[in-house]
N, C-alpha and C positions, 0 to 999 in steps of 0.2 A: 504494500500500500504506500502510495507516494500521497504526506500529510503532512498539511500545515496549522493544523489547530484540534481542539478538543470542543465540541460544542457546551450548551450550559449545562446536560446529562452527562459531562464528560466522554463522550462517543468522540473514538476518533474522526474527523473530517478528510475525505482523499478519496483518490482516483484508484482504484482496485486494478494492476497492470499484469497481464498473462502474457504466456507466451504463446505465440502464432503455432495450429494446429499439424501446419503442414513444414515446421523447424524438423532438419535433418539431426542438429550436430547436439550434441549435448556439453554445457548447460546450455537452453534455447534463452536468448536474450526475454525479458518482459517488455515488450513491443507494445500490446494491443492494450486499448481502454476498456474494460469489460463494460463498466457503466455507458459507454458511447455504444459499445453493440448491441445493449439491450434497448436503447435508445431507437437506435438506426430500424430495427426488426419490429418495434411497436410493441417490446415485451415492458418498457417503463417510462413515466414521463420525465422530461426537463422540468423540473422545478424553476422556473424564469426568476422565480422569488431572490433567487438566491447567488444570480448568474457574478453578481459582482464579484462573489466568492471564487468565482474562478478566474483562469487567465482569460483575457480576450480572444486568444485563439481560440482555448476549450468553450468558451461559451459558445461562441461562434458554431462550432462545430456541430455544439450540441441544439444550437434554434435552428440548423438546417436540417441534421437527423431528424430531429419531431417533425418540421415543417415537411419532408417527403417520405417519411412514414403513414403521415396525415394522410396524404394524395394517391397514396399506394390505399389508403385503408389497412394496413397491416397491422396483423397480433390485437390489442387493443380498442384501432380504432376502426376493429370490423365496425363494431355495437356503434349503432346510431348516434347513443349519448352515454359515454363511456363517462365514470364519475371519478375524478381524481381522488387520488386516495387521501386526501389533506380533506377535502367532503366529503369523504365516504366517513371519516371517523371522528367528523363532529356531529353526523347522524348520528353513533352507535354511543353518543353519551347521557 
């Protein structure tokens, strides 16, 4: 995990870095942004709330993943009116 802070739960804050599936050599460097690829496939959203917290690039990366996840319809945004999870769990209180 590449992290620059602990939020006010103390939870680490970072970007979760894997290594690319198809690395020959071993160790496989950590390359890939796991949270940008579940982003990109429509398996979770961009918190926009929060983009300041990351770099310009990352953010960047991350309003265009959702943004053509969105147009794809993919993972999440089959469902018509898929409910963020930020609303889904001030319903459940």
């Amino acid at each position: 995990v590449q992290w620059h802070k602990h939020d006010r739960y103390q939870r680490i804050v970072g970007k979760v870095m894997v290594a690319s599936p198809d690395c020959r050599r071993s160790p496989c460097p950590k390359t890939l942004d796991a949270g940008h690829a579940l982003v990109t496939v429509g398996l979770a959203w961009w918190y926009a709330k929060y983009a300041k917290e990351q770099s310009t690039e990352d953010a960047g990366r991350y309003e265009v993943a959702e943004h053509e996840a969105r147009a794809k319809r993919a993972g999440l945004w089959a469902d018509g009116h898929p409910v963020p999870p930020w609303e889904w769990r001030k319903g459940e209180r």
